[in-house]
C-alpha positions, 0 to 999 in steps of 0.5 A: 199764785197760791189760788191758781196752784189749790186750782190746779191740784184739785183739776189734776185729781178730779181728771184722774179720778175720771180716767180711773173711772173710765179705765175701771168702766173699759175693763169691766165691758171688756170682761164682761158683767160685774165679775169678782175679778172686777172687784179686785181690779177697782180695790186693788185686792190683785 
């Protein structure tokens, strides 16, 4: 029981580290090239 629930967090946030990398990818190809503006939105300097 304890096992399949470790399993589960660890999936969960291994599938949000890749929607976050896939977000960060999207908005950098949307604005255009490796910007300041694109710093800030990976480490939430906004």
């Amino acid at each position: 029981m304890l096992k399949n629930l470790i399993l589960c967090l660890k999936l969960a946030v291994v599938f949000c580290a890749i929607v976050f990398f896939a977000k960060a990818l999207e908005y950098l190809i949307f604005n255009g090239g490796l910007s300041g503006e694109f710093y800030d939105y990976v480490f939430f300097r906004k």
